[in-house]
N, CA, C, O and CB atoms as a CASP TS submission, in Angstrom:
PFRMAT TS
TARGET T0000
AUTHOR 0000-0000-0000
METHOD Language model
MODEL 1
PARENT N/A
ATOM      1  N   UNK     1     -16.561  14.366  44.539  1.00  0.00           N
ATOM      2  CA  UNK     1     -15.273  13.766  44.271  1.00  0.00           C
ATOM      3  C   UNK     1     -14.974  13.904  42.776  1.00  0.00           C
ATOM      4  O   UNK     1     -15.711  13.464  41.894  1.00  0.00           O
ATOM      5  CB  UNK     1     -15.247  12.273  44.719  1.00  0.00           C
ATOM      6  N   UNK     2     -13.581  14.694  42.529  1.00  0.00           N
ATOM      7  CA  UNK     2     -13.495  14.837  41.134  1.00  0.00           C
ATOM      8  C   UNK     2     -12.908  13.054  40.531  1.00  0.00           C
ATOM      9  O   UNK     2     -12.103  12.266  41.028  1.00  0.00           O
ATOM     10  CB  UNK     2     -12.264  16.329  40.804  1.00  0.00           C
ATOM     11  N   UNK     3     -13.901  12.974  39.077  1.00  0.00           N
ATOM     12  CA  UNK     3     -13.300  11.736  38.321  1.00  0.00           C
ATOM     13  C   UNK     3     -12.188  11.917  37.863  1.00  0.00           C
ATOM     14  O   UNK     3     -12.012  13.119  37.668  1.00  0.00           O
ATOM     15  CB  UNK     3     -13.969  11.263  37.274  1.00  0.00           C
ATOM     16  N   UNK     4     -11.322  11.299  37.585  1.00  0.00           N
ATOM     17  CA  UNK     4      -9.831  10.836  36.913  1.00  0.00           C
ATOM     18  C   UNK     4      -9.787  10.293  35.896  1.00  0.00           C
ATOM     19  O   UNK     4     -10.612   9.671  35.225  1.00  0.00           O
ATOM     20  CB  UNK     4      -9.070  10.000  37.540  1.00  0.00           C
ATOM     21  N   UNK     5      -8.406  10.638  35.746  1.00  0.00           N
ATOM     22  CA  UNK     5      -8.388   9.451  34.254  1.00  0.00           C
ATOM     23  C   UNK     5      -7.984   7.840  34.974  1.00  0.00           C
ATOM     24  O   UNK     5      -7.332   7.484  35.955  1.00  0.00           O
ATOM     25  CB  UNK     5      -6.697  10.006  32.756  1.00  0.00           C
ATOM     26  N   UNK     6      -8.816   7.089  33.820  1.00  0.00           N
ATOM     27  CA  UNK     6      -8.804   6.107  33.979  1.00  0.00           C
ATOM     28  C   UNK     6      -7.491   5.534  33.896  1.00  0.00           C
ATOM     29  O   UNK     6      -6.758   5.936  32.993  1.00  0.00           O
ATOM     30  CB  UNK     6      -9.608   5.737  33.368  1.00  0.00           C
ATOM     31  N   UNK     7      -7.127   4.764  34.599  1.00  0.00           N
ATOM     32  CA  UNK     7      -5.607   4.000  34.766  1.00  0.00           C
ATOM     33  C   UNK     7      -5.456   3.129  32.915  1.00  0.00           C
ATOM     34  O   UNK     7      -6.481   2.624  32.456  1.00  0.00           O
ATOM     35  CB  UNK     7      -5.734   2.384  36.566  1.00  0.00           C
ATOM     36  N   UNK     8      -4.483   3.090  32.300  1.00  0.00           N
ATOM     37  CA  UNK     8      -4.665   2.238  31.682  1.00  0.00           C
ATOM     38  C   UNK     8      -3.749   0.290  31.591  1.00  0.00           C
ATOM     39  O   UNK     8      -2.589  -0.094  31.742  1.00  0.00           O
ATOM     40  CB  UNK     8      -4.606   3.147  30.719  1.00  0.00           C
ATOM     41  N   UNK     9      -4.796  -0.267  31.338  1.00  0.00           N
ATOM     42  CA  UNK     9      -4.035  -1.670  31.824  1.00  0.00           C
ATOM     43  C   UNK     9      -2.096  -1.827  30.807  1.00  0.00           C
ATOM     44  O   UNK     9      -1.035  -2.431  30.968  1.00  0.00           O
ATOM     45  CB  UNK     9      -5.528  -3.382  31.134  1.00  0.00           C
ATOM     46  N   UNK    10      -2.570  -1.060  30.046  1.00  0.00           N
ATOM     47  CA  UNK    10      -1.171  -1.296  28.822  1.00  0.00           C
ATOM     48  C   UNK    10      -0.226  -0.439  29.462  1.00  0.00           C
ATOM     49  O   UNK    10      -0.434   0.648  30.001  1.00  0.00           O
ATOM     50  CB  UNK    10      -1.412  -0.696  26.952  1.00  0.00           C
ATOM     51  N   UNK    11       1.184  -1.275  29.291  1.00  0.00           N
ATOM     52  CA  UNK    11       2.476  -0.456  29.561  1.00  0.00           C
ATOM     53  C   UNK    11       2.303   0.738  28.347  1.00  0.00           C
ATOM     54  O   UNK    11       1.235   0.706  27.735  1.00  0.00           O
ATOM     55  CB  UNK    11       4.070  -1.522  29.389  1.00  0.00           C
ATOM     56  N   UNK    12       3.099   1.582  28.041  1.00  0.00           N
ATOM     57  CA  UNK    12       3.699   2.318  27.025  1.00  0.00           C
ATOM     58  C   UNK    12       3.827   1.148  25.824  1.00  0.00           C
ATOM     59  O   UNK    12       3.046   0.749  24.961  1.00  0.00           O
ATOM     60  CB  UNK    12       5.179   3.025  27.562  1.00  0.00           C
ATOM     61  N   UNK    13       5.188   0.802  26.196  1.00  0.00           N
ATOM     62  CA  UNK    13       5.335  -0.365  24.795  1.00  0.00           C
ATOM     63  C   UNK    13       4.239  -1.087  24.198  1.00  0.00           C
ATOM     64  O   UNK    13       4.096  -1.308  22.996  1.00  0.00           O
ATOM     65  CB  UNK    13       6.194  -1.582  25.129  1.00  0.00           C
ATOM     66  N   UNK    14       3.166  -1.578  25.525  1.00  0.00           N
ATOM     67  CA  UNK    14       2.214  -2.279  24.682  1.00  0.00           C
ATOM     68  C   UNK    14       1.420  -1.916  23.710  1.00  0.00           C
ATOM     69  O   UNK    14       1.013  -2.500  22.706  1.00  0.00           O
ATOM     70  CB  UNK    14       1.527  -2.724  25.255  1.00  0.00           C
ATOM     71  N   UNK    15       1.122  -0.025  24.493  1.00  0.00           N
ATOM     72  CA  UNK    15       0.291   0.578  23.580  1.00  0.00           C
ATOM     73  C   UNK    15       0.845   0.415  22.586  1.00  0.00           C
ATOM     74  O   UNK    15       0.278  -0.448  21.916  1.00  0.00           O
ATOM     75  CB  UNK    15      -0.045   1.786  23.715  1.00  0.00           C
ATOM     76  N   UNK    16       2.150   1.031  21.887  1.00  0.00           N
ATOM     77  CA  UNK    16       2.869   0.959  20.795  1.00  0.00           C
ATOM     78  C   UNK    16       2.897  -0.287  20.126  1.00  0.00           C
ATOM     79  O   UNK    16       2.950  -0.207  18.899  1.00  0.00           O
ATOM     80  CB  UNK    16       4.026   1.329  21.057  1.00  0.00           C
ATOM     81  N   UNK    17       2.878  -1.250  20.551  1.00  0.00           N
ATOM     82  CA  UNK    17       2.790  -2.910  19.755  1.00  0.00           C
ATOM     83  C   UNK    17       1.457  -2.516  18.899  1.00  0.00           C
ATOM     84  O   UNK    17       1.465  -2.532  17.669  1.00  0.00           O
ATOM     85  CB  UNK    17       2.450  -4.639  21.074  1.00  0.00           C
ATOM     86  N   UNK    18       0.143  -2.107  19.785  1.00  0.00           N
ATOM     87  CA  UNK    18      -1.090  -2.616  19.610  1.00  0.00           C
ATOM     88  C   UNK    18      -1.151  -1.538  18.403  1.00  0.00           C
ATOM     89  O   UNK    18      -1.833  -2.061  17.522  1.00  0.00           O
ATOM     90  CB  UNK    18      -2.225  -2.627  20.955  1.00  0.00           C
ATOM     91  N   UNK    19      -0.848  -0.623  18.112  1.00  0.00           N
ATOM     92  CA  UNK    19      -0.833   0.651  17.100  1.00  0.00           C
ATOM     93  C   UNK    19      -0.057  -0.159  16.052  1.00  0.00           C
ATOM     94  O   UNK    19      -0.546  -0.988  15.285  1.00  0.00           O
ATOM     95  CB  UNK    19       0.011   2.261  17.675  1.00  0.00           C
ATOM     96  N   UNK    20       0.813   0.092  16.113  1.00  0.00           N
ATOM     97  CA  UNK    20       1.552  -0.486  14.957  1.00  0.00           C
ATOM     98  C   UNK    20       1.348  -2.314  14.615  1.00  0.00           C
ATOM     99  O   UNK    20       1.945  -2.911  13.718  1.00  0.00           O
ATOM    100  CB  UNK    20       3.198  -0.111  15.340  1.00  0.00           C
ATOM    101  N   UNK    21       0.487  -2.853  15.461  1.00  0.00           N
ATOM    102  CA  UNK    21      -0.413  -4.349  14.352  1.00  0.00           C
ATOM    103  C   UNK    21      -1.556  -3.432  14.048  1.00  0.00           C
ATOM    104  O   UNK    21      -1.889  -3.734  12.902  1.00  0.00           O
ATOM    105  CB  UNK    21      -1.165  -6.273  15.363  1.00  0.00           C
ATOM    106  N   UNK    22      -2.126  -2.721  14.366  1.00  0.00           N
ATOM    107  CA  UNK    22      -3.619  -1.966  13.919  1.00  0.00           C
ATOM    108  C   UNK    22      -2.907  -1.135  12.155  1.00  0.00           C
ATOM    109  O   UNK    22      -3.445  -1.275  11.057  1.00  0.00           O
ATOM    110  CB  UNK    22      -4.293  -0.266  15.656  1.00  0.00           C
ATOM    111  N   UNK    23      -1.819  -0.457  12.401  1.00  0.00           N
ATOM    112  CA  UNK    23      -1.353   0.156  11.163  1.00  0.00           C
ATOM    113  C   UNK    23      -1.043  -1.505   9.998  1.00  0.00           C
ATOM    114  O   UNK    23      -1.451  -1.616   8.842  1.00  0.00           O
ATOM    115  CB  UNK    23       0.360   1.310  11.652  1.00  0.00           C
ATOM    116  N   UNK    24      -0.482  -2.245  10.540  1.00  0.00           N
ATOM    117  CA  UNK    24      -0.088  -3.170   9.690  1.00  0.00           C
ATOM    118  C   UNK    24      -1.585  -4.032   9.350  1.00  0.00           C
ATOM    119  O   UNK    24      -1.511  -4.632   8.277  1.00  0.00           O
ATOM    120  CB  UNK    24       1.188  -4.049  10.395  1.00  0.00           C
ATOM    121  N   UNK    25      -2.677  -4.167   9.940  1.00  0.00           N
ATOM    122  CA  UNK    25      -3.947  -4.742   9.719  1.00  0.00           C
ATOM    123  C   UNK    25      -4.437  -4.091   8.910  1.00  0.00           C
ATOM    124  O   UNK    25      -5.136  -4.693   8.095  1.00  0.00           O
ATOM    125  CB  UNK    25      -4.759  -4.884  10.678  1.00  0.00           C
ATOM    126  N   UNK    26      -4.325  -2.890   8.796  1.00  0.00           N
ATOM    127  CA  UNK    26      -5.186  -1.672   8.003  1.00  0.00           C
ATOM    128  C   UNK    26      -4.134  -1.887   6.473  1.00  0.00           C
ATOM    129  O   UNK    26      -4.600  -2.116   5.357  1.00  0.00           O
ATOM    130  CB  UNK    26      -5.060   0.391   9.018  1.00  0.00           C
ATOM    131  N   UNK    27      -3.107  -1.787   6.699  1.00  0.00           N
ATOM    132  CA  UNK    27      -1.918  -2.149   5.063  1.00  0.00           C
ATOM    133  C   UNK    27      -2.902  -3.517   4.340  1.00  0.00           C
ATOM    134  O   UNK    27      -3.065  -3.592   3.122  1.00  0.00           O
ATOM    135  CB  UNK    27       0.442  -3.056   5.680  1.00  0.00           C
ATOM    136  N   UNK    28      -3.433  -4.428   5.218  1.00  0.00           N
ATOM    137  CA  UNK    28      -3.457  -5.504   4.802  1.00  0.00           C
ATOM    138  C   UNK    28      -5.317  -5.461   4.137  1.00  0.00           C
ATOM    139  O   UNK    28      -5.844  -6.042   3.189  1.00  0.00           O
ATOM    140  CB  UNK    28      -2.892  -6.579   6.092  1.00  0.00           C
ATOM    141  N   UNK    29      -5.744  -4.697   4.950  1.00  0.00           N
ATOM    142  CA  UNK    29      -7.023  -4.664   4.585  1.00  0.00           C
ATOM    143  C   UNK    29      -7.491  -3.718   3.552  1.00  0.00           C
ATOM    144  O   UNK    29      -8.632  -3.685   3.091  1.00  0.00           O
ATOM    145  CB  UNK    29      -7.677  -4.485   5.633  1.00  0.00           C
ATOM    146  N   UNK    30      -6.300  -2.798   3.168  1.00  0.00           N
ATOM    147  CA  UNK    30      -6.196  -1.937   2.194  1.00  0.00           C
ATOM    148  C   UNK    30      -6.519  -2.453   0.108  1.00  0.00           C
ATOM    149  O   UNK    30      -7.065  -2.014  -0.905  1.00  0.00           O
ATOM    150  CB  UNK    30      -4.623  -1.479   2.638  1.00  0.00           C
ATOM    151  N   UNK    31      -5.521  -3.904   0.715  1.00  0.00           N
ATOM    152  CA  UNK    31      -5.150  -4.574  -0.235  1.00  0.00           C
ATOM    153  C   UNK    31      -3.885  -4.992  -0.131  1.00  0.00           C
ATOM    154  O   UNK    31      -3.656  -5.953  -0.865  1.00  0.00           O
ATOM    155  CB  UNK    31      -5.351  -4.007  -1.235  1.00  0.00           C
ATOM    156  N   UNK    32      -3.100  -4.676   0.422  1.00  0.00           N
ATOM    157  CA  UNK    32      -1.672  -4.844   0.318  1.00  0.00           C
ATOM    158  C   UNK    32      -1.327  -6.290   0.732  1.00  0.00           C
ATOM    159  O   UNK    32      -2.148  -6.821   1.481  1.00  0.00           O
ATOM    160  CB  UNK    32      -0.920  -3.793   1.204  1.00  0.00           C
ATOM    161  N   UNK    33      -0.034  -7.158   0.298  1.00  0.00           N
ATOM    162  CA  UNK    33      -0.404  -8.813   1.178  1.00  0.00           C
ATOM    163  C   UNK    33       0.461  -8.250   1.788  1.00  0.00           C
ATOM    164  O   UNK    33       1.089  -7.208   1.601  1.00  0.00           O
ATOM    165  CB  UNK    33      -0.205 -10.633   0.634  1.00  0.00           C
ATOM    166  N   UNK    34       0.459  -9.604   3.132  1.00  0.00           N
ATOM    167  CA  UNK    34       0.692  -9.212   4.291  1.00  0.00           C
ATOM    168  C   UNK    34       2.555  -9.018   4.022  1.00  0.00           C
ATOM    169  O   UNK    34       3.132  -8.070   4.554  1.00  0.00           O
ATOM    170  CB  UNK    34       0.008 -10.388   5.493  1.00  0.00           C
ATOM    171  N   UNK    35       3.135  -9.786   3.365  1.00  0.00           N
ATOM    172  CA  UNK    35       4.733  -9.114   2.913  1.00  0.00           C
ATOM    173  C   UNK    35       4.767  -7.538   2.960  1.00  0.00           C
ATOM    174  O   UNK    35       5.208  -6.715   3.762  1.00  0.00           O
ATOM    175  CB  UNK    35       5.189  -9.531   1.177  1.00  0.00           C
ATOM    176  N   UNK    36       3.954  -7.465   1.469  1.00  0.00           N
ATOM    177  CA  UNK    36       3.902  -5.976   1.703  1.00  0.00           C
ATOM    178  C   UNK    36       3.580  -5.036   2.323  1.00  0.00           C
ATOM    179  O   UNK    36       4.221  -3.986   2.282  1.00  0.00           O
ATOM    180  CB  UNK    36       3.637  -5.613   1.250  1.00  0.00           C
ATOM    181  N   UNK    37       2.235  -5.246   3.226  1.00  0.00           N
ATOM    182  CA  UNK    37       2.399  -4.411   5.019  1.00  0.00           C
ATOM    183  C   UNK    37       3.341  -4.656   5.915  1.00  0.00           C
ATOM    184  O   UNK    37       3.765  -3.829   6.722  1.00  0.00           O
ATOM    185  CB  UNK    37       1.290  -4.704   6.036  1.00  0.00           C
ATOM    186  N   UNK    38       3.737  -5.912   5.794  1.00  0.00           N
ATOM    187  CA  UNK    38       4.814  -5.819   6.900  1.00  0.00           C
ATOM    188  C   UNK    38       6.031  -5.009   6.585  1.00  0.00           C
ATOM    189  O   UNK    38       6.588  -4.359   7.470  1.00  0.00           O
ATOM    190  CB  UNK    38       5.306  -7.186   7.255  1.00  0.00           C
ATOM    191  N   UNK    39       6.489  -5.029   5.265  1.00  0.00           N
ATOM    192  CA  UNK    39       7.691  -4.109   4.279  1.00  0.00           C
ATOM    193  C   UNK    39       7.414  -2.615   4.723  1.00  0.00           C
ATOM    194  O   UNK    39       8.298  -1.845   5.099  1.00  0.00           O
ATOM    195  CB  UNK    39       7.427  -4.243   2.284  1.00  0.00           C
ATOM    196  N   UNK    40       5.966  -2.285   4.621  1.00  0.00           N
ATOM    197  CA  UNK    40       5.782  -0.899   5.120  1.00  0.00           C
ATOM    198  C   UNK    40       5.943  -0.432   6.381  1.00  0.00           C
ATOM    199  O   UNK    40       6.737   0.413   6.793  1.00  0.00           O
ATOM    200  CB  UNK    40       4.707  -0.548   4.902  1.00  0.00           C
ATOM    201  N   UNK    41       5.262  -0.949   6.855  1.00  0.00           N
ATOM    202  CA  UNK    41       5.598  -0.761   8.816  1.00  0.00           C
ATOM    203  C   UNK    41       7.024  -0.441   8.854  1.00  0.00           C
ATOM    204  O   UNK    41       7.527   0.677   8.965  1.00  0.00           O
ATOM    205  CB  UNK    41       5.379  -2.449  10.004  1.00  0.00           C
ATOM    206  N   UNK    42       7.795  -1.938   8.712  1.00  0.00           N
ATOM    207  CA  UNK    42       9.105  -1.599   8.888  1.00  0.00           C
ATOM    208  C   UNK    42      10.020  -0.427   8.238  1.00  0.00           C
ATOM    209  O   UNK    42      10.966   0.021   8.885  1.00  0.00           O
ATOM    210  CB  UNK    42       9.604  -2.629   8.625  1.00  0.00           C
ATOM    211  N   UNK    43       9.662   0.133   6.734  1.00  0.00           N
ATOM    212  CA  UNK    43       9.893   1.361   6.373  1.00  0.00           C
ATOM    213  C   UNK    43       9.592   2.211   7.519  1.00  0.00           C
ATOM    214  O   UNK    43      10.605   2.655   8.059  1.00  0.00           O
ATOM    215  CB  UNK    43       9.188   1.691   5.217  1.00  0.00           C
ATOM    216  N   UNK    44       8.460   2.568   8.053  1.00  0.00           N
ATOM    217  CA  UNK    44       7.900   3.946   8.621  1.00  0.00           C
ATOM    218  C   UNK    44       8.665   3.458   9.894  1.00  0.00           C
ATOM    219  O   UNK    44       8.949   4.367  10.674  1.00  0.00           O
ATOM    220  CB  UNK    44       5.985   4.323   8.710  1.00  0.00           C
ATOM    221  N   UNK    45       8.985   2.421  10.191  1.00  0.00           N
ATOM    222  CA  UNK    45       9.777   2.525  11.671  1.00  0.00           C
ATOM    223  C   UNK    45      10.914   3.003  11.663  1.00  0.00           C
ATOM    224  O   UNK    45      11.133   3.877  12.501  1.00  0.00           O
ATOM    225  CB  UNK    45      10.025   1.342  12.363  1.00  0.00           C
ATOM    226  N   UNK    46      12.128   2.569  10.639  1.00  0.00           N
ATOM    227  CA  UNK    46      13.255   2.661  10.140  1.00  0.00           C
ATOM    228  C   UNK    46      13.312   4.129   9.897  1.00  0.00           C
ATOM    229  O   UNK    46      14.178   4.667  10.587  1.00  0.00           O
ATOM    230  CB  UNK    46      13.450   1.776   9.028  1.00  0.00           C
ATOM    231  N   UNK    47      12.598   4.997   9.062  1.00  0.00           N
ATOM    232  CA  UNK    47      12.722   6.292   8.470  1.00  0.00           C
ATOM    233  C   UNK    47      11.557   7.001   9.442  1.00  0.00           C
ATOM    234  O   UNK    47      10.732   7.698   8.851  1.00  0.00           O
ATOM    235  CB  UNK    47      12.445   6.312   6.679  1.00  0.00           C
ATOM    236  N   UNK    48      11.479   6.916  10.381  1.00  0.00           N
ATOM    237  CA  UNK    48      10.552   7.742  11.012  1.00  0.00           C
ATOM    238  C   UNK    48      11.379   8.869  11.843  1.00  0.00           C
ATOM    239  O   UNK    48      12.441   8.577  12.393  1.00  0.00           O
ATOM    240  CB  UNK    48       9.591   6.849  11.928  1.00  0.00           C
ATOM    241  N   UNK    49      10.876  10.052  11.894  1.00  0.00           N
ATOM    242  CA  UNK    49      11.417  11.305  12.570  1.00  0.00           C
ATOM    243  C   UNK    49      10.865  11.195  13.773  1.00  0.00           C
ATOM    244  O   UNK    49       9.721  10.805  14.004  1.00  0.00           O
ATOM    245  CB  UNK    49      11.101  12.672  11.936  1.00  0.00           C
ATOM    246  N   UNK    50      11.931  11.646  14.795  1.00  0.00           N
ATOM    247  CA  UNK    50      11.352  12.105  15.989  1.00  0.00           C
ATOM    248  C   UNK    50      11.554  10.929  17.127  1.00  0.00           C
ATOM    249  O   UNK    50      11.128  11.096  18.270  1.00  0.00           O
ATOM    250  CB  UNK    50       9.792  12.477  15.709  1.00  0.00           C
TER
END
């Protein structure tokens, strides 16, 4: 019996939530305070291509 991919429990969107707090955790753990990761995220969402 061939294996599959595993189903995943996350909608689409959720995946996308869970990425973009992981990008904004990483701003924060960088050094940045959390204003200023959150300022960034919302840049790269706003000006993002595609």
């Amino acid at each position: 019996m061939p294996e599959s991919d595993p189903v995943s429990p996350f909608t689409t969107a959720a995946t996308a939530a869970i990425q973009i707090h992981e990008l904004y955790q990483s701003f924060v753990r960088a050094g940045f305070t959390e204003a200023q990761a959150l300022d960034l995220v919302k840049h790269l969402m706003v000006n993002r291509k595609g």
